[in-house]
Structures are given as structure tokens and as C-alpha cells.
N, C-alpha and C positions, 0 to 999 in steps of 0.2 A: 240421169239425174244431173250430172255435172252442164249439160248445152241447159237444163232448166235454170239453171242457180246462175250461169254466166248469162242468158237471155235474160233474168231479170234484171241482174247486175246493171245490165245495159238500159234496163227500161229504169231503174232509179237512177241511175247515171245522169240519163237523157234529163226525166222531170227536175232533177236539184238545177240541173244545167239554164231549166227554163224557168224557174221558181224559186230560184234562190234555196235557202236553208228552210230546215224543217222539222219540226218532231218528227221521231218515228212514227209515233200513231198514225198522225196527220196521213203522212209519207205512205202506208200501209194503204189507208183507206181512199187515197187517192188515185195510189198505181192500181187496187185490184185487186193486188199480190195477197197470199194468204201467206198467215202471220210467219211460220216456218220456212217458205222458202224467201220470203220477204228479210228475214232475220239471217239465212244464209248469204242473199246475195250481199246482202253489208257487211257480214262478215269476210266476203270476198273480195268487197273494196276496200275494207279494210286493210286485207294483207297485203293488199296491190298497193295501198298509203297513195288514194285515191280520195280520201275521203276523213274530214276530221268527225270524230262522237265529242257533244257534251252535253252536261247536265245541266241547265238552268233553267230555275224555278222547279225543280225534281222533276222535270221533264228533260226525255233522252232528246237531245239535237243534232242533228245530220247535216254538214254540208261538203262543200267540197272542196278541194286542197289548190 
């Protein structure tokens, strides 16, 4: 489980890298990623402080640090 959640890490890593910021939604339905482990590997960039979350317009936003 753990090589799943850092493999995706890596593939949302990649796409912010090349796309700028992003909803989560967006973010989800772009990589593939289904919504669970999609929502893990954020949370793994998270704790790496890899990655800022904010809310605007009630929409979660993703970019990168």
C-alpha cells in the first residue's frame, strides 16, 4: 500500500509541477487517481510540506510549495 500512495504522490507531484495549482476535484479526475488513494497521497505531501491546501471559493486547492 505504502509504494501505491508514494507512486501516486509522485504522479500528483509531477501534474501540479506541470499545471500549476489546482482543485482537488480537478486534480483527482485528471491524474486517474481514485478518490482514496488520491486523498492519501496529498496527505503525504502534505507531511513532506511539499505542498500548500487552500479553500477558495469552497473549493479545496492544491499547489506546490
Amino acid at each position: 500500500m505504502f509504494e501505491i500512495i508514494g507512486t501516486s504522490a509522485g504522479v500528483i507531484w509531477q501534474y501540479l509541477d506541470k499545471n500549476g495549482p489546482s482543485t482537488v476535484a480537478k486534480l483527482i479526475r485528471e491524474t486517474q487517481l481514485d478518490e482514496k488513494t488520491a486523498q492519501r497521497a496529498i496527505g503525504w505531501l502534505a507531511q513532506e510540506d511539499k505542498v500548500v491546501l487552500e479553500t477558495v471559493n469552497r473549493a479545496e486547492t492544491i499547489s506546490l510549495k
